[in-house]
C-alpha positions as CSV (number, residue, x, y, z in Angstrom):
1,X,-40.0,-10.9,-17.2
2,X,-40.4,-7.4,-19.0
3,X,-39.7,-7.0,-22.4
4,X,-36.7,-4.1,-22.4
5,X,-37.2,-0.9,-24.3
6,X,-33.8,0.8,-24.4
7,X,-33.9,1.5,-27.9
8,X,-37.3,1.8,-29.6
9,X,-36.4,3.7,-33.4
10,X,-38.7,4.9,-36.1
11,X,-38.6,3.7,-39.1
12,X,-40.6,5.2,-42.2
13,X,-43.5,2.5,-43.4
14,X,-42.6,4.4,-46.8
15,X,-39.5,3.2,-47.0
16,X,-39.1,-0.6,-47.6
17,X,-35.5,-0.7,-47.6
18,X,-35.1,0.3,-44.3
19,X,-38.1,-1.8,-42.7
20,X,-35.4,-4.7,-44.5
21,X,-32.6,-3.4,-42.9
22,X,-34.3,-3.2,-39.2
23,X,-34.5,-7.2,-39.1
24,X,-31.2,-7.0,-38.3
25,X,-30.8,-3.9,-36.0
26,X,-29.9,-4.3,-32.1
27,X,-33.1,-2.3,-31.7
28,X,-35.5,-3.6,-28.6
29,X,-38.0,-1.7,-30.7
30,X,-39.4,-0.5,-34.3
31,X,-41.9,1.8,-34.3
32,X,-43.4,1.5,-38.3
33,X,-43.9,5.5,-38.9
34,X,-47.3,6.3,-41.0
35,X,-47.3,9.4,-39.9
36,X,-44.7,12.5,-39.5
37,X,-41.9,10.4,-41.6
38,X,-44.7,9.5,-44.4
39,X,-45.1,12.8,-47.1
40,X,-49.0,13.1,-48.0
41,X,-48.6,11.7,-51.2
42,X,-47.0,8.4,-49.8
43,X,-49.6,7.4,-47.2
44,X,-51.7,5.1,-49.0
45,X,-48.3,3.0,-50.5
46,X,-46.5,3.5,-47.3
47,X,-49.5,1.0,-45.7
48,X,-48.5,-1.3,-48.5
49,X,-45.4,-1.4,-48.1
50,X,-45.4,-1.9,-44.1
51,X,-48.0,-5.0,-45.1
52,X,-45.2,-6.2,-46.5
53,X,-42.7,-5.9,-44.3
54,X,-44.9,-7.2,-41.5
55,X,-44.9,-10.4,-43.2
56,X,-40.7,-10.9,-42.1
57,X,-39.6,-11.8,-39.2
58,X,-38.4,-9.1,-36.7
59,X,-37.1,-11.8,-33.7
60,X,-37.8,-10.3,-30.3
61,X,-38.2,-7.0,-31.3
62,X,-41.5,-5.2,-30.4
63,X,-43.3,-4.0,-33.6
64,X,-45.2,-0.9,-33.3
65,X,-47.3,1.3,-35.8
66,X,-47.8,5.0,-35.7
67,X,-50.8,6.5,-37.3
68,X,-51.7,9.3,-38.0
69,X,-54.1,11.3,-36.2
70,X,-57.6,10.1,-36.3
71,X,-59.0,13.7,-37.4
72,X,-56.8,13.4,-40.1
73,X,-57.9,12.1,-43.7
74,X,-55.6,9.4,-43.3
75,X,-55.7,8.4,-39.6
76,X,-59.1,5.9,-39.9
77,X,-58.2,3.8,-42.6
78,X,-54.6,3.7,-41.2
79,X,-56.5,2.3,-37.9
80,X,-58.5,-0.3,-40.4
81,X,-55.6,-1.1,-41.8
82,X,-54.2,-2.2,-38.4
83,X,-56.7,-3.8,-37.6
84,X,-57.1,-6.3,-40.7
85,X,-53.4,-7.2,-39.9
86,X,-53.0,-11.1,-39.0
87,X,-52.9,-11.8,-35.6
88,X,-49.2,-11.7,-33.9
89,X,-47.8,-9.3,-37.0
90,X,-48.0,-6.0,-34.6
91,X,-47.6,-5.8,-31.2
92,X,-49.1,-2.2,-30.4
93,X,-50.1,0.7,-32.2
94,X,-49.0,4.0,-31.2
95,X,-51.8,7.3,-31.4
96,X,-50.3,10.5,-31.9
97,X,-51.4,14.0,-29.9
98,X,-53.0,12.1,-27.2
99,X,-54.6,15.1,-25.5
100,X,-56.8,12.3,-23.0
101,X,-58.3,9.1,-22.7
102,X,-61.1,10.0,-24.9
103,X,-58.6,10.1,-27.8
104,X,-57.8,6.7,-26.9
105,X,-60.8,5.1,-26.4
106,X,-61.7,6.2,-30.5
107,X,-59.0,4.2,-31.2
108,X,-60.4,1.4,-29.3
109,X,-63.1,0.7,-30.7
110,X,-61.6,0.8,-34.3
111,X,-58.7,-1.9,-32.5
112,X,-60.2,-4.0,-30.8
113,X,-57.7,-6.5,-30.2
114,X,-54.4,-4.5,-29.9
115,X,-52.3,-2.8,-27.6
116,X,-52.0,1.0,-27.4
117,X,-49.8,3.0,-26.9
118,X,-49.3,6.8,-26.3
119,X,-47.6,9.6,-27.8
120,X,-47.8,12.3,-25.5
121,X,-46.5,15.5,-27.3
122,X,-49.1,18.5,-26.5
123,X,-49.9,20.6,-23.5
124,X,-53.3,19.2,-22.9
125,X,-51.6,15.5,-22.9
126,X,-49.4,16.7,-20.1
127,X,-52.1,17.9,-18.2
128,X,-54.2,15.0,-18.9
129,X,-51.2,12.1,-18.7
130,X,-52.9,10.7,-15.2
131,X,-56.0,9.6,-17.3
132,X,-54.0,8.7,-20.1
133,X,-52.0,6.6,-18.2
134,X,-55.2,4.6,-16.2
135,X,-56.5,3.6,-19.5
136,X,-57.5,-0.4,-19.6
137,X,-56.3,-0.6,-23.0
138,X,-52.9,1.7,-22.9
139,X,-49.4,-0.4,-22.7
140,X,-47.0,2.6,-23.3
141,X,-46.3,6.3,-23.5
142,X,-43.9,8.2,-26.3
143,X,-42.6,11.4,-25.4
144,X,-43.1,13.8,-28.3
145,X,-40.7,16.2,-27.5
146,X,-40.3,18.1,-30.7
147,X,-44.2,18.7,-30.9
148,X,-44.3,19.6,-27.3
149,X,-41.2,22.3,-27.5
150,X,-43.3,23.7,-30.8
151,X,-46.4,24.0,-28.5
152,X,-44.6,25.4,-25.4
153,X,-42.5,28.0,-27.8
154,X,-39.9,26.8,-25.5
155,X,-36.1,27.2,-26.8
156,X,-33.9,24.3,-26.7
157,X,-31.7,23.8,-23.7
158,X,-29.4,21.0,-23.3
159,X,-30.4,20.6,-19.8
160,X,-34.4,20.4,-21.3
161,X,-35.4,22.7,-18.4
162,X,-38.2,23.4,-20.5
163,X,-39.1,19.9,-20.8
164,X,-38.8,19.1,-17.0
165,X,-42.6,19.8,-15.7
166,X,-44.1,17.5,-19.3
167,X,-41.8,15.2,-18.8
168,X,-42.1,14.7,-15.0
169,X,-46.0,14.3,-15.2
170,X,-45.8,12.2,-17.7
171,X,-43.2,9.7,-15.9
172,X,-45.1,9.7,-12.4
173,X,-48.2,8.8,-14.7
174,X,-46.4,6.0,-16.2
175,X,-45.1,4.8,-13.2
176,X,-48.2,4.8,-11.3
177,X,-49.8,2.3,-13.4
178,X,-47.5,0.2,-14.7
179,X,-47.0,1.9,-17.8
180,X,-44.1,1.4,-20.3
181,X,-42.5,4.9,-21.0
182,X,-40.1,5.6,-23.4
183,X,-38.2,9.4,-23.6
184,X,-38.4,11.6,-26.5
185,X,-36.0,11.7,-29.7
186,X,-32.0,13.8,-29.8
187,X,-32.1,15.5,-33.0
188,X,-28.4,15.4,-33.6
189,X,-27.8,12.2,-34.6
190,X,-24.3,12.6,-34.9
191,X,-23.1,14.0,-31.6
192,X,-22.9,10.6,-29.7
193,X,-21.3,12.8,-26.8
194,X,-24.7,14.9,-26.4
195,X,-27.3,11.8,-27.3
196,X,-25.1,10.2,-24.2
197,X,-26.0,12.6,-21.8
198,X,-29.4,12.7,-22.8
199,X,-30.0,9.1,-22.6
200,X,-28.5,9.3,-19.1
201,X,-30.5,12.1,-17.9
202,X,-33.6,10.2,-19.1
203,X,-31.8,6.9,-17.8
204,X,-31.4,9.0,-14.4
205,X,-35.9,10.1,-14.5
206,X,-36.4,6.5,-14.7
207,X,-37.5,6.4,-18.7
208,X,-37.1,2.6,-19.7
209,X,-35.8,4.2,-23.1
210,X,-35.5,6.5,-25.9
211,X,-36.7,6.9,-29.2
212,X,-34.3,7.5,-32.2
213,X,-34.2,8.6,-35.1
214,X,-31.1,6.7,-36.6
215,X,-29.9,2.9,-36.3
216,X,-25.9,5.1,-35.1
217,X,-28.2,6.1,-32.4
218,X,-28.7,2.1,-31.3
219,X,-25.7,1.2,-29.2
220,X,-25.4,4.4,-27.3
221,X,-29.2,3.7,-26.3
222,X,-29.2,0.4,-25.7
223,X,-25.5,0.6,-23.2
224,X,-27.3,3.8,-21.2
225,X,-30.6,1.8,-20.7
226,X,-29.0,-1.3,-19.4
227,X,-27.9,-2.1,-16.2
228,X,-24.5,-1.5,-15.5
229,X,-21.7,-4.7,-14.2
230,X,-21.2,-2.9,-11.1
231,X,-25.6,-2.1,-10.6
232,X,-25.4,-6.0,-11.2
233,X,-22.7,-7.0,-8.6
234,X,-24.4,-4.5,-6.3
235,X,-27.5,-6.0,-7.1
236,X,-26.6,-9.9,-6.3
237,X,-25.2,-8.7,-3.3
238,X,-27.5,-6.6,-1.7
239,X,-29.9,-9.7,-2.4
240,X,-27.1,-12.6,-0.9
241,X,-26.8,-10.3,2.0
242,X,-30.5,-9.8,2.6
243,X,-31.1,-13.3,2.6
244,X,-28.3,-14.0,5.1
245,X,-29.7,-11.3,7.7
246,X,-33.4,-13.1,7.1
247,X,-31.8,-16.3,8.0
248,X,-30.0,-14.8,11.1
249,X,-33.3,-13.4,12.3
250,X,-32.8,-9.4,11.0
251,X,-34.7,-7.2,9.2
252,X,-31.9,-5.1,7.5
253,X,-28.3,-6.1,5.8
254,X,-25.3,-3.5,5.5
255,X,-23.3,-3.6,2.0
256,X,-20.8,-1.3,1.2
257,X,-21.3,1.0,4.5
258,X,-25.4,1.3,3.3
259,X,-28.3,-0.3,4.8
260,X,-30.5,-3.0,2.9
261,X,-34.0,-3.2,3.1
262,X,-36.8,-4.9,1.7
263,X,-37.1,-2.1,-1.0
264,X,-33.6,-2.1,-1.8
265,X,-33.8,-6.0,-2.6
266,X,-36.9,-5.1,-4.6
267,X,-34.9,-2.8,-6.9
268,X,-32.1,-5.4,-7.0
269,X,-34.2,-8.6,-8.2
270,X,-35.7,-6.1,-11.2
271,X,-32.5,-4.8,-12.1
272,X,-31.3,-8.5,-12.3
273,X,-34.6,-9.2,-14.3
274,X,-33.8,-6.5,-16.4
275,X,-30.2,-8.0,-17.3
276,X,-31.7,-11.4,-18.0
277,X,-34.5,-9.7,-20.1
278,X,-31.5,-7.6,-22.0
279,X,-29.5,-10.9,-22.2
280,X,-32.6,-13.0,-24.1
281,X,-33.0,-10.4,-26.5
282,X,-29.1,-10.0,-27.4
283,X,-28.8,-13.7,-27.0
C-alpha cells in the first residue's frame, strides 16, 4: 500500500520549535528545510538542531531533508551530514535545482543508502524531467514553482498557465516511472478559498500532493488529496459490479449509465487503497 502524500510541508531545520510542533501536525509529510528557509549564518546550527529533532518520534509521517545545493559551500557537508544520520531517522533527502540525472547521481555517491528525491524548479529540469525521473535511486519529484516562475520571468496567473508545459512534463515523467510527485507551494497562506482551487487543479493533473508553507495550509491539503465518499462508493461499486459480470461470463459491467472495464476497476482498487492508506495514517 502507498504511503499518501497529500500534505508534505516545510519546516525550517533552524527552527527547533517548530520541528517540536510538527510531531503533532496532520501532515503526511515534513520536509526538514536546510536550505531557502535557513539564513547563511544559521546553516551550520540549523544541522544541529534538525540532529536533534530527528531523534523524536514523527509516527507515520515521511521525514525528508532538503539541502542545499551541492555547488554551494554548504550543500556537501549538508549531504555528510545526512549521511552520518542513524539508520531509519530520514526517509529521503530532497536535492534542489535538479537540472538532470547527473545532479543526482553526485548526490549518490555522497548517500549511499537513502532515498532521493527531486526538486524540479529550473528550465533545464523541465526539459530534462524524463531522465530525472528514470533514475535507479529517485523516489520523488518537488515542484519548485517559485524558482521556476523567476526563471521563466513568467507573471502569476491563478490559472498557472505559465506553469502548465513544466508542470505537465514533469507529471508524465513521474508517472511514467512510478515516481511520487508532489505540486509546488500557494504563497497566500491565508486565502484558503485560492489554496482550494489550487490543490484541486493539482488534485485534477494527477499530483499525489502539495507542498506548504504553513501547518493552516494542512486540512485544506490533506481533504483535496483524498478520495472523496462518493469516488469511494463509486469505487466499491464499479468493483462489486465487475466481479458480478466476470462471474456471469462478461467482460464489461454498466454503473450509473457508464461502462466498466478492467481499467476502470484498476482505478477503483487504488482509490480504495488510497482510502485505507489515508485511514492508517489518521488512525
Amino acid at each position: 500500500m502507498a504511503r499518501p502524500y497529500r500534505s508534505v510541508l516545510y519546516i525550517p531545520a533552524a527552527n527547533a520549535r517548530a520541528m517540536e510542533k510538527a510531531q503533532t501536525l496532520p501532515a503526511d509529510a515534513i520536509i526538514f528545510d536546510l536550505e531557502d528557509a535557513v539564513s547563511p549564518t544559521e546553516k551550520r546550527a540549523a544541522r544541529d538542531h534538525l540532529a536533534a529533532a530527528l531523534q523524536n518520534d514523527y509516527g507515520e509521517r515521511a521525514r525528508i531533508v532538503r539541502i542545499n545545493a551541492l555547488a554551494t559551500e554548504w550543500g556537501q557537508d549538508d549531504a555528510r551530514f545526512c549521511a552520518a544520520l542513524p539508520a531509519g531517522q530520514v526517509d529521503a533527502v530532497l536535492l534542489p535545482k535538479v537540472d538532470g540525472p547527473a545532479d543526482l547521481d553526485a548526490l549518490a555517491d555522497l548517500l549511499p543508502g537513502l532515498p532521493l528525491w527531486a526538486m524540479m524548479e529550473t528550465p533545464l529540469g523541465m526539459l530534462n524531467a524524463a531522465q530525472i525521473a528514470a533514475h535507479p535511486r529517485l523516489q520523488g519529484m518537488v515542484m519548485g514553482t517559485n524558482d521556476l516562475a523567476k526563471e521563466l520571468n513568467s507573471r502569476f496567473r491563478a490559472d498557472r498557465l505559465p506553469m502548465m508545459a513544466g508542470l505537465g512534463l514533469c507529471l508524465l515523467a513521474a508517472k511514467a516511472h512510478g515516481t511520487v510527485i508532489v505540486d509546488g507551494v500557494f504563497n497566500a497562506f491565508k486565502d484558503d478559498e485560492g489554496l482550494n482551487a489550487e490543490c484541486q487543479q493539482g488534485r485534477d493533473m494527477g499530483f499525489d500532493g502539495k507542498t506548504l508553507i504553513h501547518p493552516a495550509q494542512l486540512a485544506i491539503a490533506n481533504q483535496a488529496f483524498a478520495p472523496t465518499e462518493a469516488e469511494i462508493d463509486l469505487a466499491r461499486r464499479q468493483i462489486d459490479a465487475f466481479d458480478q459480470a466476470v462471474a456471469a461470463g462478461k467482460g464489461v459491467a454498466v454503473v450509473d449509465g457508464k461502462i466498466v472495464e478492467n481499467l476502470h476497476v484498476d482505478t477503483a482498487r487504488k482509490t480504495l487503497d488510497r482510502a485505507q492508506a489515508i485511514a492508517g495514517m489518521t488512525g
